[in-house]
C-alpha positions in Angstrom: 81.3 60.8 136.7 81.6 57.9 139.1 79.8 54.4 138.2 78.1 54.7 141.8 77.0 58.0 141.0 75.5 57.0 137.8 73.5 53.9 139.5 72.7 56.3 142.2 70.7 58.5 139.5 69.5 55.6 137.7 68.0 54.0 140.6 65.2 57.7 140.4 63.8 56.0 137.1 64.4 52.5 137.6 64.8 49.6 139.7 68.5 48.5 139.4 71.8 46.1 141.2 74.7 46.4 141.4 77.0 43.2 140.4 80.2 44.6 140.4 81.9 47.7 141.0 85.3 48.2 141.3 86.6 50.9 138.6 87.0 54.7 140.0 87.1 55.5 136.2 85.5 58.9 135.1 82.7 58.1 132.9 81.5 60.6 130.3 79.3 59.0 127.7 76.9 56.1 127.1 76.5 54.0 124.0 74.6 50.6 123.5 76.8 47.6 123.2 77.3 46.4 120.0 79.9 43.3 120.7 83.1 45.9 120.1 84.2 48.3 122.3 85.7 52.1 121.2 89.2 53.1 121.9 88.0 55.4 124.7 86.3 52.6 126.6 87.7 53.2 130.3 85.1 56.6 130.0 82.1 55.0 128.0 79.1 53.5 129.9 77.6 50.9 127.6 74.0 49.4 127.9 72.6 46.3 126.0 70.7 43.3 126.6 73.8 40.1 125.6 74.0 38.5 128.9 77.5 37.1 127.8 78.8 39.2 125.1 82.3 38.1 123.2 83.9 41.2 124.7 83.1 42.3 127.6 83.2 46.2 128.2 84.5 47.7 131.0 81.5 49.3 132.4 77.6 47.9 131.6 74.7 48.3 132.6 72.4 44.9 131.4 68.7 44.8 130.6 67.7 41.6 131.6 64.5 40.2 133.2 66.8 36.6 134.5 69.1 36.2 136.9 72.9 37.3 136.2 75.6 35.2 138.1 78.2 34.7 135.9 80.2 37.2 134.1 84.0 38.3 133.0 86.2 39.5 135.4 87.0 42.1 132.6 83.7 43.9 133.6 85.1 46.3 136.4 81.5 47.7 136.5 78.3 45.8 136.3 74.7 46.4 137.0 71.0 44.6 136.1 68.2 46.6 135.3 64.7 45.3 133.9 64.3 44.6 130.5 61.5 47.2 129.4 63.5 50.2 131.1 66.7 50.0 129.0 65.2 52.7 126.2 64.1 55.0 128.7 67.2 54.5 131.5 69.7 55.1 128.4 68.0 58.2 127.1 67.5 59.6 130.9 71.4 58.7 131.8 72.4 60.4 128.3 70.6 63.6 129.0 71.9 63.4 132.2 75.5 63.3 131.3 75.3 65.4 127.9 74.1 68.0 130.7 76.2 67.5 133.3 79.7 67.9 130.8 78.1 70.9 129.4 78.0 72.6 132.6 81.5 71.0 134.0 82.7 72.8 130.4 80.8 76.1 130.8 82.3 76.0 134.3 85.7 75.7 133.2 85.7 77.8 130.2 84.4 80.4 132.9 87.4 80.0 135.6 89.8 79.8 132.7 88.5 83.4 131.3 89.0 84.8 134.8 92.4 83.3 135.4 94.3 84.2 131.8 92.3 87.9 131.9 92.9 87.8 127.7 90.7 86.4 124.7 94.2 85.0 123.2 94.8 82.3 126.8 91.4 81.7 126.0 91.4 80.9 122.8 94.5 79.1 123.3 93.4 76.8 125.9 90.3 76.1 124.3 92.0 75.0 121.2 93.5 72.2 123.3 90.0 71.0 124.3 88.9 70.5 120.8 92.1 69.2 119.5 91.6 71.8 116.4 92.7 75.6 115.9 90.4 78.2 116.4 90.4 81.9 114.9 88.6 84.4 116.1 87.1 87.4 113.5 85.0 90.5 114.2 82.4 91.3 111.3 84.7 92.7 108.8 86.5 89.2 108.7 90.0 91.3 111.0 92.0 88.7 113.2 91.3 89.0 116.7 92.9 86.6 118.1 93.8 82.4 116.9 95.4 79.3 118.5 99.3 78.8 118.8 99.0 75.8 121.0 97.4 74.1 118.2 98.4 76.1 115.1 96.2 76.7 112.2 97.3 74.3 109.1 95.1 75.6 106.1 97.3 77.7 104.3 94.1 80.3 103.5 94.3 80.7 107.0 97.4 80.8 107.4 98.1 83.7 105.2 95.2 85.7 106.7 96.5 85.5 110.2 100.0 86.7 108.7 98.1 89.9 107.6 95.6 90.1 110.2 92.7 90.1 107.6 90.4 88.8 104.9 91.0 90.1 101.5 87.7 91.9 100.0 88.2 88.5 97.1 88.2 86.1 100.2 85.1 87.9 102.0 82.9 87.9 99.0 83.5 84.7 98.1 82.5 83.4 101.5 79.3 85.2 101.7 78.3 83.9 98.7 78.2 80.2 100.5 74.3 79.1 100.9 76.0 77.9 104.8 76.4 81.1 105.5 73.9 83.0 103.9 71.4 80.1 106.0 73.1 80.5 109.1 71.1 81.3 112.3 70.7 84.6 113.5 71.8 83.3 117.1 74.7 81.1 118.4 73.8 77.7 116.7 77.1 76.5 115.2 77.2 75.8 111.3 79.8 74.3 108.8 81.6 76.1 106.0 83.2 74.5 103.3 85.3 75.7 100.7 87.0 74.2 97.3 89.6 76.3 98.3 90.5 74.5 101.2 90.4 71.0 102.3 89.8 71.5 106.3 86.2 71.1 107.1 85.3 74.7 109.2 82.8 74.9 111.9 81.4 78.6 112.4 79.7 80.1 115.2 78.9 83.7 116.1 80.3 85.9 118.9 77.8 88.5 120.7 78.9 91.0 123.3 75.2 92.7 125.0 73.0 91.2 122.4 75.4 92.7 119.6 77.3 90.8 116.9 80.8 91.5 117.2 82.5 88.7 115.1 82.8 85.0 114.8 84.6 81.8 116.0 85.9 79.0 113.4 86.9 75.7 114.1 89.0 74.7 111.6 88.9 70.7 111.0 93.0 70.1 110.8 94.3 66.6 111.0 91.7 65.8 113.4 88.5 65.9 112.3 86.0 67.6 114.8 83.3 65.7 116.8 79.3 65.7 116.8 80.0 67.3 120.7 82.0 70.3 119.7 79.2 72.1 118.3 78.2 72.7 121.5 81.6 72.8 123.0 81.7 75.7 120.2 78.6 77.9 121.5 79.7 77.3 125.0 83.1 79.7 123.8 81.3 81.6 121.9 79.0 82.8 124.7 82.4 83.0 127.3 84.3 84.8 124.3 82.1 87.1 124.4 82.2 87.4 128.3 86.2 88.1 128.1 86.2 90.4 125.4 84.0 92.8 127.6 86.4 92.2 130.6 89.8 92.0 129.4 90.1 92.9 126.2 87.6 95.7 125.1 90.0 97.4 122.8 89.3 94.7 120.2 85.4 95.7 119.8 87.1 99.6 119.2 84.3 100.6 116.0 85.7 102.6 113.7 84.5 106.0 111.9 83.2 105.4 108.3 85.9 107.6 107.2 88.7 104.7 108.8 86.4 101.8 107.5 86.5 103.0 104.2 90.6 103.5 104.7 90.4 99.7 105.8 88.5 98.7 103.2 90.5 100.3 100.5 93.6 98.0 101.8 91.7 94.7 102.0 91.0 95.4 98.3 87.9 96.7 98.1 86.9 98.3 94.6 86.6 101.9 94.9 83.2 101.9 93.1 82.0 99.6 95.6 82.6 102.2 98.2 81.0 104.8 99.5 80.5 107.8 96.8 81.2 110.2 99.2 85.0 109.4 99.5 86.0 108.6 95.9 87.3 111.4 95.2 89.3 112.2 98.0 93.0 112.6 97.8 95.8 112.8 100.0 98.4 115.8 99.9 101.7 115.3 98.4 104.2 113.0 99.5 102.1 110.9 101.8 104.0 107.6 103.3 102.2 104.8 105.1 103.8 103.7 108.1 103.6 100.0 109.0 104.4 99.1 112.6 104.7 95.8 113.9 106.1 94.2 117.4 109.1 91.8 117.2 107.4 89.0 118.8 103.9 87.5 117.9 103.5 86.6 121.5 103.1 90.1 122.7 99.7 91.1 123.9 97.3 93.1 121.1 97.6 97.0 120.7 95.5 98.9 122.6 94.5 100.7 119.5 92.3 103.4 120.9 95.0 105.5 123.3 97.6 104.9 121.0 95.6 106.4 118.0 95.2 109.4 120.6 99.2 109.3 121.2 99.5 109.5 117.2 97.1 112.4 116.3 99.0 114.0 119.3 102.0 114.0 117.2 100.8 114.3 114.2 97.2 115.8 114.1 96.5 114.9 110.0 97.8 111.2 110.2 95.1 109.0 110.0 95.5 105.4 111.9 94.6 102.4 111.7 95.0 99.4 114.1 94.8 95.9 113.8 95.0 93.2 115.9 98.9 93.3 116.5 100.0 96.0 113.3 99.6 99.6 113.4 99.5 101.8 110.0 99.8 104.7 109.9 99.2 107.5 106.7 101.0 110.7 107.2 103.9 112.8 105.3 106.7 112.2 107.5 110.0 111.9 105.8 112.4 112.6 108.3 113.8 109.8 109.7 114.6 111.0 113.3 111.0 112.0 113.6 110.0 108.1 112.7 112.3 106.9 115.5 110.1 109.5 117.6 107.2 107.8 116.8 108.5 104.3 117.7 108.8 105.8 121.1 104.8 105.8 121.3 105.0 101.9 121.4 105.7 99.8 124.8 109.7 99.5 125.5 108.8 95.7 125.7 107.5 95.3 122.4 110.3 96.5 120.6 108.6 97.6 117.1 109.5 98.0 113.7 108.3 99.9 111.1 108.7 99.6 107.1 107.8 102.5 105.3 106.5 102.7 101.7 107.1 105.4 98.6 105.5 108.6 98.3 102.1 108.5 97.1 99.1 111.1 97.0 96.0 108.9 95.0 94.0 107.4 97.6 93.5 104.3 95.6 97.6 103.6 96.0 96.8 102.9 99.6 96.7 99.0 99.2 99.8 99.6 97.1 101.6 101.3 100.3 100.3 98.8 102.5 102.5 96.2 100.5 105.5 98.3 100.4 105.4 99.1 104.2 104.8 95.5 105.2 107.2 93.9 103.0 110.1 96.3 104.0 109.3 95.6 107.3 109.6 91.5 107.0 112.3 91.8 104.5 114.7 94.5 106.2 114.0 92.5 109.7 115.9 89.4 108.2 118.6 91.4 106.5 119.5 93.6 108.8 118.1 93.0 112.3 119.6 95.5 114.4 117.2 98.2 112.8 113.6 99.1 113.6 113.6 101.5 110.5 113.2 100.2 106.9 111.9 102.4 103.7 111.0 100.6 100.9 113.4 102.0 98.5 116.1 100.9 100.3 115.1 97.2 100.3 113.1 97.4 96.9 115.6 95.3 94.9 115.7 92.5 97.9 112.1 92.1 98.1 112.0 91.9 93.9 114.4 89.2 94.0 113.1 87.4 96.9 109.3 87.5 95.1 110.9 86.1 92.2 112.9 83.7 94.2 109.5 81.9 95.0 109.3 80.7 91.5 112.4 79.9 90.0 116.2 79.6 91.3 118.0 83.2 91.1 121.5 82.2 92.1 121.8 81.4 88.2 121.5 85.2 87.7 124.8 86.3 90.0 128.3 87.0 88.2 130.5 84.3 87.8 132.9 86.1 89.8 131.5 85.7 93.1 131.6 82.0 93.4 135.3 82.1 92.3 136.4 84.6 94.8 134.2 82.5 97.2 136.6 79.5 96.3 139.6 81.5 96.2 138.4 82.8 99.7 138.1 79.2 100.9 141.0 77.5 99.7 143.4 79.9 101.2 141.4 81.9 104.3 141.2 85.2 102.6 138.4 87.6 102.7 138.2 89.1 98.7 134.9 88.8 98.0 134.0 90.7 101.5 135.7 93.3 100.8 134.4 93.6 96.7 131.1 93.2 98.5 132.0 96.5 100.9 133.6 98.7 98.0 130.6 98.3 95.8 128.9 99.0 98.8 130.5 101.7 99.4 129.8 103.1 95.8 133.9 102.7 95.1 135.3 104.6 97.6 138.8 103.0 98.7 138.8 105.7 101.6 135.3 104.6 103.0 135.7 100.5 102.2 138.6 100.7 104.6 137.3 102.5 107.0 134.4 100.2 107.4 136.6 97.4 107.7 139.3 98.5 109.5 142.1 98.5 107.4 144.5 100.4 105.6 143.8 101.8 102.3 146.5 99.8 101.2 145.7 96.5 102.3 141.9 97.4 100.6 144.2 98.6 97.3 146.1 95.1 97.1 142.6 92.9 98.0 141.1 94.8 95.0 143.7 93.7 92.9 143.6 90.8 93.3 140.5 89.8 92.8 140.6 91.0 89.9 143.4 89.0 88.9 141.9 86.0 89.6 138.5 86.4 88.7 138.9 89.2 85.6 136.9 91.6 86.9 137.2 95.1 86.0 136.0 97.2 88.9 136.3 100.3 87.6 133.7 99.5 84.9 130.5 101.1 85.8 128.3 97.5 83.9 130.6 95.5 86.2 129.8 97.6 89.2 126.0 96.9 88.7 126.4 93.2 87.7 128.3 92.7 91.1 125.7 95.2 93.1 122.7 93.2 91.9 124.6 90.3 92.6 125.1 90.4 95.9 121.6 91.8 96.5 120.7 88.1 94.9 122.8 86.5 97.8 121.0 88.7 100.3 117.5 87.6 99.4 118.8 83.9 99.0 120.1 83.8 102.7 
């Protein structure tokens, strides 16, 4: 707001001049003068009654009762009001301002909702306003949607997003907080602290037509949050709210008690502490749980309701579950061709994946599966990615040794042949170790190693040879043969 337009309202409670006015600056908040100015003067409106203060600030407005003649050139906007009126001019101007920016922000929030049509470009730009990351939850703690522009830090966080929801550990342990447990019914913002993290959180809860859907957090980051951006945070709350009933309905999808207690089951929930009335279900033989996933983390949210349809369409017993950009799937397909039929259920442009767990019939393994599936996925991605299918038991040994590669340095564990056949390969441009890497691939075969890299069986015959000249292998030895396949599955995980 405009200095003019701020004496203009003044001039309603108060008798005031104008000394000096020359800065178009947009002024946002008031704050009595205390001889030192903020960092964010050029938008701060200071009052106080030092007729010739040290410093002066850019914009003042002076309480004085005397005549004012003289003052710094460093004052681009100056006016005199009476003494006695400075405590009630600063509190009317304050109300009028904290007002006035609420609306401007409720306004923009409101245009911005309407022009990026999704609760993700909202909560994107909105992250940018508070200089913080924002997540959004529904009530079972599920990832609706968080902030890329400014990405969550806290590695609690951090890990949720990656699975797209709270572990049952996680969720009781924040209930139990008195923050929570006190909070208001309504939309009044609330801190939540943890001494699992270090980031300060500020909470706020979501409502779609007088129903709570889910919650917003502010998470503190490397800057800390402001006194202002609690109401900054109902202001998104309410407009959240707005979009998800506009653009993005999908993510308020309730499901049966049958699919919460599926989705409870893989956050971690003890089955005693479910329902009695499914513990002792079981699924038939053979079961496999199906975890799809897009390529890209910037493609829009599955429509989870017409694509559960498309699934029980295919196959009527599966049962579904959908988060915010996963799929998983329970059913007893095995046949490969039929998994690539169900890939064809998913958009062209979000070219899924799917990892695919063990067998398993106890409906406790489900969490189990859930690992399996998910881990195949991320692990055959980065091995091989030119293939959207990946079954756990093919990548079982890479995701072992990658697990254990988070704690201690595997590479020790490898043959001593493969770094000498690496040197040998080196020093004089050969390619040995590729091709002892293709025929224990190829479970020994001479006929199939050379067909795979193009060569003649006795060019494959003479490489063989030879690297076992140099290095003393015996490749005919069934120990060496595993000692060289684990091997190299080590130098897959360590890529």
């Amino acid at each position: 707001m405009l200095f003019n337009e701020i004496v203009d309202e003044i001039r309603k409670a108060a008798p005031i001049e104008t000394l000096s006015s020359s800065s178009k600056a947009d002024i946002t908040k008031v704050r009595l003068w205390a001889d030192h100015a903020e960092s964010e003067m050029e938008s701060i409106l200071y009052f106080g009654y030092n007729r010739q203060p040290g410093e002066w600030p850019k914009h003042y407005i002076l309480a004085s009762d005397q005549n004012v003649s003289a003052f710094s050139d460093s004052c681009k906007n100056l006016a005199v009001i009476p003494r006695d009126k400075l405590a009630a001019v600063f509190n009317h101007i304050q109300d009028f301002l904290s007002e006035r920016n609420e609306n401007d922000y409720l306004h923009y929030l409101m245009e911005l909702a309407d022009k990026v049509q999704s609760v993700d470009g909202l909560i994107d730009a909105a992250s940018q306003t508070f200089g913080a990351s924002l997540v959004l939850i529904d009530r079972d703690f599920r990832i609706l949607s968080y902030s890329t522009a400014i990405p969550v830090t806290d590695d609690l966080w951090v890990d949720n997003i990656r699975k797209g929801y709270c572990d049952y550990e996680f969720i009781t342990e924040v209930k139990k907080l008195k923050s929570v447990q006190m909070a208001d019914p309504g939309t009044t913002p609330f801190e939540v602290t943890c001494s699992a993290s270090p980031y300060r959180k500020l909470a706020c809860k979501v409502y779609c037509r007088d129903a709570w859907i889910g919650s917003l957090l502010l998470i503190e980051g490397d800057m800390t949050y402001r006194t202002e951006h609690a109401e900054m945070l109902r202001m998104l709350s309410s407009v959240t709210g707005y979009t998800l009933l506009s653009y993005s309905p999908e993510l308020l999808y309730r499901t049966s008690d049958y699919q919460s207690f599926l989705y409870n089951l893989i956050i971690g929930t003890p089955l005693e502490n479910l329902p009695e009335a499914y513990r002792t279900l079981k699924f038939q033989e053979n079961m496999r749980l199906l975890y799809f996933r897009p390529e890209s983390s910037d493609t829009p949210p599955i429509k989870g309701r017409s694509l559960r349809e498309a699934f029980h369409m295919e196959l009527p017993d599966c049962h579904v579950i959908t988060s915010r950009k996963a799929t998983i799937v329970v059913c007893s397909v095995t046949d490969a061709e039929k998994v690539h039929h169900l890939l064809d259920l998913f958009p062209v442009n979000y070219n899924v994946s799917v990892g695919i767990s063990n067998p398993f019939h106890r409906i406790e393994l489900l969490r189990n599966a859930l690992s399996e599936g998910r881990d195949a996925l991320a692990t055959g991605c980065e091995l091989d990615p030119e293939r959207r299918i990946f079954p756990f038991e093919e990548f079982s040994v890479a995701i072992m040794l990658r697990h254990f590669s988070e704690n201690e340095d595997i590479s020790r564990y490898t043959h001593p042949a493969i770094n000498a056949l690496r040197d040998y390969d080196e020093e004089y441009n050969t390619k040995l170790l590729p091709t002892v890497r293709e025929y224990i691939r190829r479970s020994g075969s001479i006929k199939k190693t050379a067909e795979t890299l193009f060569l003649h069986r006795n060019s494959v015959i003479y490489r063989l040879r030879k690297a076992e000249e140099i290095s003393g292998l015996h490749l005919d030895d069934p120990d060496t043969q595993f000692r060289l396949r684990v091997s190299f599955c080590i130098l897959e995980a360590l890529r």
